[in-house]
BAMARMI-865315 format. One record per atom (N, C-alpha, C): x, y, z; residue number from 1. Coordinates in steps of 0.2 Angstrom, whole numbers. Example, Ala and Ser with C-alpha at 12.3 -4.5 7.8 and 13.67 -1.06 7.14 Angstrom:
{xx=66; yy=-28; zz=39; seq=1};
{xx=62; yy=-22; zz=39; seq=1};
{xx=66; yy=-16; zz=39; seq=1};
{xx=64; yy=-11; zz=35; seq=2};
{xx=68; yy=-5; zz=36; seq=2};
{xx=64; yy=0; zz=39; seq=2};
This chain:
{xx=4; yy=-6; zz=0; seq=1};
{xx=0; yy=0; zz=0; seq=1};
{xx=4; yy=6; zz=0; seq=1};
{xx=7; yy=7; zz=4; seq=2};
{xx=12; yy=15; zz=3; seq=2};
{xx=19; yy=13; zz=-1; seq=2};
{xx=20; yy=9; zz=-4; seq=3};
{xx=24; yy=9; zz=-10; seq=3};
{xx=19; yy=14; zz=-16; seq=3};
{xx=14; yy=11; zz=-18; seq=4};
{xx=9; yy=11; zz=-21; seq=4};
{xx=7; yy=18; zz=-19; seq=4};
{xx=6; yy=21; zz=-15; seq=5};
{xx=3; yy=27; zz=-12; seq=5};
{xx=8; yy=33; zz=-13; seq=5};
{xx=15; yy=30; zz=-12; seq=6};
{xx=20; yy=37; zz=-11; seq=6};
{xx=24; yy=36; zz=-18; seq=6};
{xx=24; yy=31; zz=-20; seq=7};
{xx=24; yy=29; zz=-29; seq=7};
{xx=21; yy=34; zz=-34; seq=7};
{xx=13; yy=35; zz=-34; seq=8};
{xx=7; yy=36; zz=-36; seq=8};
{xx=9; yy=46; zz=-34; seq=8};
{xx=10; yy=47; zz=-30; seq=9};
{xx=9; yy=56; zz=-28; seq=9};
{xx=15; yy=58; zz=-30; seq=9};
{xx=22; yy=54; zz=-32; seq=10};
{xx=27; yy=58; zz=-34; seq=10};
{xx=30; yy=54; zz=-41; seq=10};
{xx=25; yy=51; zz=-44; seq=11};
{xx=25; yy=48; zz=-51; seq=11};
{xx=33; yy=45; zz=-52; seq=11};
{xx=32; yy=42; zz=-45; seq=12};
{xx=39; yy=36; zz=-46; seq=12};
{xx=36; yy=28; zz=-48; seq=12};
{xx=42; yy=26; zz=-52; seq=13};
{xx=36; yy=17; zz=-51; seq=13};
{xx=38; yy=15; zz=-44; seq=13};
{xx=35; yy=11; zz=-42; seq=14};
{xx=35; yy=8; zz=-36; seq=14};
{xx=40; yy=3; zz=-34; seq=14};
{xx=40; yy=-1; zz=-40; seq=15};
{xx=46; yy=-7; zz=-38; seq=15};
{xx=53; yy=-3; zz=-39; seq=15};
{xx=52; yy=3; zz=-41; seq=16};
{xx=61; yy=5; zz=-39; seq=16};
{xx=62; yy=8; zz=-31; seq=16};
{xx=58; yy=9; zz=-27; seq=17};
{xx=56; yy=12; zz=-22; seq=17};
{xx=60; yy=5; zz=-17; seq=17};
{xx=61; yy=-2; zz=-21; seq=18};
{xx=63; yy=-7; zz=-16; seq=18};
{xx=69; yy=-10; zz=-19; seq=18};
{xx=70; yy=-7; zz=-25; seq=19};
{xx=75; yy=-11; zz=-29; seq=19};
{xx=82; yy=-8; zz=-26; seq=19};
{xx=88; yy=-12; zz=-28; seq=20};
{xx=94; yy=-12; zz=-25; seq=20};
{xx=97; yy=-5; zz=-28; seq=20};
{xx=100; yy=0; zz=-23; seq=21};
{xx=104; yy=2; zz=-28; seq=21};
{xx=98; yy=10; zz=-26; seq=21};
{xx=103; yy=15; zz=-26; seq=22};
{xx=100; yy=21; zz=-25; seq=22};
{xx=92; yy=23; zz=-30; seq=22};
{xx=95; yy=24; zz=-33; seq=23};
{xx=91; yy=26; zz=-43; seq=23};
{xx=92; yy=31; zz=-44; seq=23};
{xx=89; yy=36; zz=-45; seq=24};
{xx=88; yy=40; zz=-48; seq=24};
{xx=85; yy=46; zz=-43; seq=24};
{xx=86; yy=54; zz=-42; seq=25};
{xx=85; yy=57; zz=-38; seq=25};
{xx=79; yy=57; zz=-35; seq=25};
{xx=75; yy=56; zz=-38; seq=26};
{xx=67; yy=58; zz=-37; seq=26};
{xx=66; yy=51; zz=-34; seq=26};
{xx=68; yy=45; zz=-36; seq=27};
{xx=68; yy=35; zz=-34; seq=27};
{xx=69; yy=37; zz=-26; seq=27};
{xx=75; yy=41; zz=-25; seq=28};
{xx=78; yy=41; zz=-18; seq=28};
{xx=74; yy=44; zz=-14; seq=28};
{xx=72; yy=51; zz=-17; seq=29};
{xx=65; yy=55; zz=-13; seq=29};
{xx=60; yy=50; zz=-11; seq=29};
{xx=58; yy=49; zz=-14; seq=30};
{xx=53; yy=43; zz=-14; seq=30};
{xx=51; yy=38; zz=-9; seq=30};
{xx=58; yy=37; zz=-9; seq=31};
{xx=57; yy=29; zz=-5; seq=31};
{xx=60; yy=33; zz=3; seq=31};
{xx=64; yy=37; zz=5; seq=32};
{xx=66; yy=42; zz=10; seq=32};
{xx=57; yy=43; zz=13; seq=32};
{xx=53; yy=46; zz=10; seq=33};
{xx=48; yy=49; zz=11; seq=33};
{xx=42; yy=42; zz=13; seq=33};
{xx=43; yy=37; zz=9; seq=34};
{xx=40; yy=31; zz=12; seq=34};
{xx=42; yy=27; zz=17; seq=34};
{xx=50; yy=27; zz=19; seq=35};
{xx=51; yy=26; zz=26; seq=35};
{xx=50; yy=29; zz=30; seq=35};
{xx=48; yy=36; zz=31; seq=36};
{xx=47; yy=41; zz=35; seq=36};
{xx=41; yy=40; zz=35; seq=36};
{xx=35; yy=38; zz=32; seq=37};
{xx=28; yy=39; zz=34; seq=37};
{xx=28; yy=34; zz=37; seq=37};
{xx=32; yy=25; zz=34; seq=38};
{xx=32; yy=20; zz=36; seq=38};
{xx=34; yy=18; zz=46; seq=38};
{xx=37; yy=24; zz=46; seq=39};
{xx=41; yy=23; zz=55; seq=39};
{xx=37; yy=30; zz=57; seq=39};
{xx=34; yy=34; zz=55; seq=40};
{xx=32; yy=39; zz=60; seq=40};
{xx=26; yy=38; zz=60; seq=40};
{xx=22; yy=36; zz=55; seq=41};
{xx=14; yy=38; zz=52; seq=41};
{xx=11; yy=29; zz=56; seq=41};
{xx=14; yy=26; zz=52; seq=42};
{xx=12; yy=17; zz=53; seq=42};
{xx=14; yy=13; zz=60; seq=42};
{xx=21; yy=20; zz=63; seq=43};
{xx=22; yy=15; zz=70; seq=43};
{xx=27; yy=10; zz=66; seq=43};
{xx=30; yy=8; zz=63; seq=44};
{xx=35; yy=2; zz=61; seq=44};
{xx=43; yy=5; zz=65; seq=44};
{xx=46; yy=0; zz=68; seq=45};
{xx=55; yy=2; zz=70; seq=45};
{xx=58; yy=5; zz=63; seq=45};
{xx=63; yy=8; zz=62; seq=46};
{xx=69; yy=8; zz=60; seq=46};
{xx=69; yy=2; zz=56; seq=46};
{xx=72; yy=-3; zz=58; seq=47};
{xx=75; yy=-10; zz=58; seq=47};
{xx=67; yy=-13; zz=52; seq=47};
{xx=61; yy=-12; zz=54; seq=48};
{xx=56; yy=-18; zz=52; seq=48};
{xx=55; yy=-11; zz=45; seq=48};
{xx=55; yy=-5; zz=46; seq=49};
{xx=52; yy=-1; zz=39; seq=49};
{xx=59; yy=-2; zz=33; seq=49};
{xx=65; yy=-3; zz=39; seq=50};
{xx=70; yy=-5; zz=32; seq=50};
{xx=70; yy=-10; zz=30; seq=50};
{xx=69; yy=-15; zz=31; seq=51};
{xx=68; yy=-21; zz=29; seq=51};
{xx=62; yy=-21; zz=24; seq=51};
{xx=56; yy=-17; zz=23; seq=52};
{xx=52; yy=-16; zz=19; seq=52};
{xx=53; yy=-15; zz=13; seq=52};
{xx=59; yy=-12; zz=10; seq=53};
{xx=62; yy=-7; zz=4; seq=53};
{xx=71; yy=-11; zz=5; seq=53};
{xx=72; yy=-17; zz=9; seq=54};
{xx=78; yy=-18; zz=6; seq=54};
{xx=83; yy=-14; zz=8; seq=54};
{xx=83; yy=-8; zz=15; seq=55};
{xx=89; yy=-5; zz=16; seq=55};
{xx=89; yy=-6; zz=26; seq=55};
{xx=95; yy=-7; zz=27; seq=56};
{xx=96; yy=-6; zz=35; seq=56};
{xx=92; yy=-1; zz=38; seq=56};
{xx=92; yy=-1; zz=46; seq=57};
{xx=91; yy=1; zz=50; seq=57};
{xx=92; yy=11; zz=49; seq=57};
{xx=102; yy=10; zz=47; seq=58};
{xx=105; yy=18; zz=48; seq=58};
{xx=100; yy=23; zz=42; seq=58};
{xx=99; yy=17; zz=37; seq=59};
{xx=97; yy=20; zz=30; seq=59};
{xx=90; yy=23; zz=32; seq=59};
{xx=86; yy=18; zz=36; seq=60};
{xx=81; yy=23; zz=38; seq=60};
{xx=78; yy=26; zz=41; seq=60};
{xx=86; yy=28; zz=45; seq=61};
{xx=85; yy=34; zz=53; seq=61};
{xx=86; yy=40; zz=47; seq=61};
{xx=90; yy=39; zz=43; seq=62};
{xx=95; yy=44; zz=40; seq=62};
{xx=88; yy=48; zz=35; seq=62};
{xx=86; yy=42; zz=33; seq=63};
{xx=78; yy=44; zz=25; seq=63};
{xx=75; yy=49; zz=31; seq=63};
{xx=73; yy=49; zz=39; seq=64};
{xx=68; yy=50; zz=42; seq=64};
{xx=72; yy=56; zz=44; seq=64};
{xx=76; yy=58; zz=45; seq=65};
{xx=80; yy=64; zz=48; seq=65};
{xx=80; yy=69; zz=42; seq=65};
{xx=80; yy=68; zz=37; seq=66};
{xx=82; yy=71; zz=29; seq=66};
{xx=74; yy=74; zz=29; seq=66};
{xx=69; yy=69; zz=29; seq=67};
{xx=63; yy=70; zz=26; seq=67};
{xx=60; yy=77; zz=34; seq=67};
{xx=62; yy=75; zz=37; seq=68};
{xx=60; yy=78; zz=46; seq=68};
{xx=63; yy=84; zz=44; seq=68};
{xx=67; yy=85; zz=41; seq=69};
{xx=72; yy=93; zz=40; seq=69};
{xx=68; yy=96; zz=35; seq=69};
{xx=66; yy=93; zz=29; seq=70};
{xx=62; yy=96; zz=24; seq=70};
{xx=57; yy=98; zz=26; seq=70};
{xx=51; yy=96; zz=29; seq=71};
{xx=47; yy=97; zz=33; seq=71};
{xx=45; yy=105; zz=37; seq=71};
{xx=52; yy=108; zz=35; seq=72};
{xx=53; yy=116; zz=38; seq=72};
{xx=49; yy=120; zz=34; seq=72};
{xx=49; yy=117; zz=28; seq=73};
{xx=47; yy=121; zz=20; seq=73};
{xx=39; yy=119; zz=22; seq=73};
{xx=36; yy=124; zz=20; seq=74};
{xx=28; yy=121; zz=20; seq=74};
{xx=25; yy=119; zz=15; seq=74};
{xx=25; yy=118; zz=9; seq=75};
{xx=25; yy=116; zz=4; seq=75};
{xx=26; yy=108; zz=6; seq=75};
{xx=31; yy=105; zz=7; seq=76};
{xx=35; yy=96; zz=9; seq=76};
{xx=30; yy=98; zz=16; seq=76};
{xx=30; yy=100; zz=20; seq=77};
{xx=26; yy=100; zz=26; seq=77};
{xx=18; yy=97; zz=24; seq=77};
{xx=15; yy=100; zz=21; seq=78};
{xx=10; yy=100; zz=17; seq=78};
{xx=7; yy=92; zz=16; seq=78};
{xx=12; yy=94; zz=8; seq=79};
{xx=13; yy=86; zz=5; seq=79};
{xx=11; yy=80; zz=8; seq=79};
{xx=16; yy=77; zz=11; seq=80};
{xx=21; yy=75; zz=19; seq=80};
{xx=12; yy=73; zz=23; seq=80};
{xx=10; yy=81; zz=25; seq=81};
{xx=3; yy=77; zz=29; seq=81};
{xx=-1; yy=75; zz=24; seq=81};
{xx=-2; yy=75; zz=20; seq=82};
{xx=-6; yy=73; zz=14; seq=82};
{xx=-7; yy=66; zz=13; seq=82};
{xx=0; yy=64; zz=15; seq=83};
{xx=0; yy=56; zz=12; seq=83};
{xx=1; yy=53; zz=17; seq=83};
{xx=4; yy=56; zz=24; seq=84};
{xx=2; yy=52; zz=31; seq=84};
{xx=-5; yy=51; zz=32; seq=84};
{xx=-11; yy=55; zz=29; seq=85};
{xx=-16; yy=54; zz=32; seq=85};
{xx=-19; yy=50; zz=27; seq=85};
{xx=-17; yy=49; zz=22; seq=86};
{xx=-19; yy=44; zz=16; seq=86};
{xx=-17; yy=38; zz=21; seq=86};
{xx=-11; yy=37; zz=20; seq=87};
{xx=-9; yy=31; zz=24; seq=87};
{xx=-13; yy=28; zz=29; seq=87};
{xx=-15; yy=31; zz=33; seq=88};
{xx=-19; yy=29; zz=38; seq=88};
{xx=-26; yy=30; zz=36; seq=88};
{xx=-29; yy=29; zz=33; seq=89};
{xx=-34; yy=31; zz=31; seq=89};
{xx=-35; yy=22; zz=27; seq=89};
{xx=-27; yy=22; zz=22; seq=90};
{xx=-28; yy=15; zz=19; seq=90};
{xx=-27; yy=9; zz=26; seq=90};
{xx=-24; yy=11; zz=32; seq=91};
{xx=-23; yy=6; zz=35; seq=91};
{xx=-28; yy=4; zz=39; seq=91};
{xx=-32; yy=9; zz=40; seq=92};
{xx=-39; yy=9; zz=43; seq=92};
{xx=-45; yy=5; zz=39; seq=92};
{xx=-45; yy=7; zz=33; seq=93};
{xx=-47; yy=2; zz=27; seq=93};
{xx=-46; yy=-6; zz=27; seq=93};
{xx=-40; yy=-6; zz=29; seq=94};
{xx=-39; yy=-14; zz=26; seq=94};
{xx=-39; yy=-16; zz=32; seq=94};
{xx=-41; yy=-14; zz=38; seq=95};
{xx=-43; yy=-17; zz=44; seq=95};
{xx=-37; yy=-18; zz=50; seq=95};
{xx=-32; yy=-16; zz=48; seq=96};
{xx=-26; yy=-16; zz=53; seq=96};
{xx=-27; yy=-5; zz=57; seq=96};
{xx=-28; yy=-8; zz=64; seq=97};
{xx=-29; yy=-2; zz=68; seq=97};
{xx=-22; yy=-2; zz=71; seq=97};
């Protein structure tokens, strides 16, 4: 669901959001931005949201520190809540409280 979700609002495909290997500038935003919603928004450790995308635990303290700075900007600020409440809205949906 939030591959698909933060995939979908920043016109990334999604399987590169897990694929090995940085990608491309906007791949990296992307998937930075769904470990952040994945450990702030859904409750998941460090450890179990990096495991979801295929990166360690530092990779994504580091995604969630970057995206957490950006957040100053209102505009990313914005965004940012837009698709946390999407998220929980899907996780509310598929019946996981």
């Amino acid at each position: 669901m939030l591959v698909s979700l933060v995939g979908s609002a920043l016109a990334v495909d999604g399987k590169q959001l897990c694929a090995a290997g940085r990608g491309t500038a906007e791949e990296a935003y992307a998937r930075h931005v769904a470990l952040y919603i994945a450990h702030t928004t859904l409750g998941l450790s460090y450890t179990e949201a990096g495991r979801l995308f295929g990166r360690d635990r530092t990779t994504a303290a580091h995604a969630c520190r970057r995206v957490e700075e950006q957040r100053e900007i209102e505009r990313v600020d914005q965004f940012v809540d837009r698709l946390e409440r999407a998220a929980c809205q899907a996780q509310l949906g598929s019946g996981r409280a």
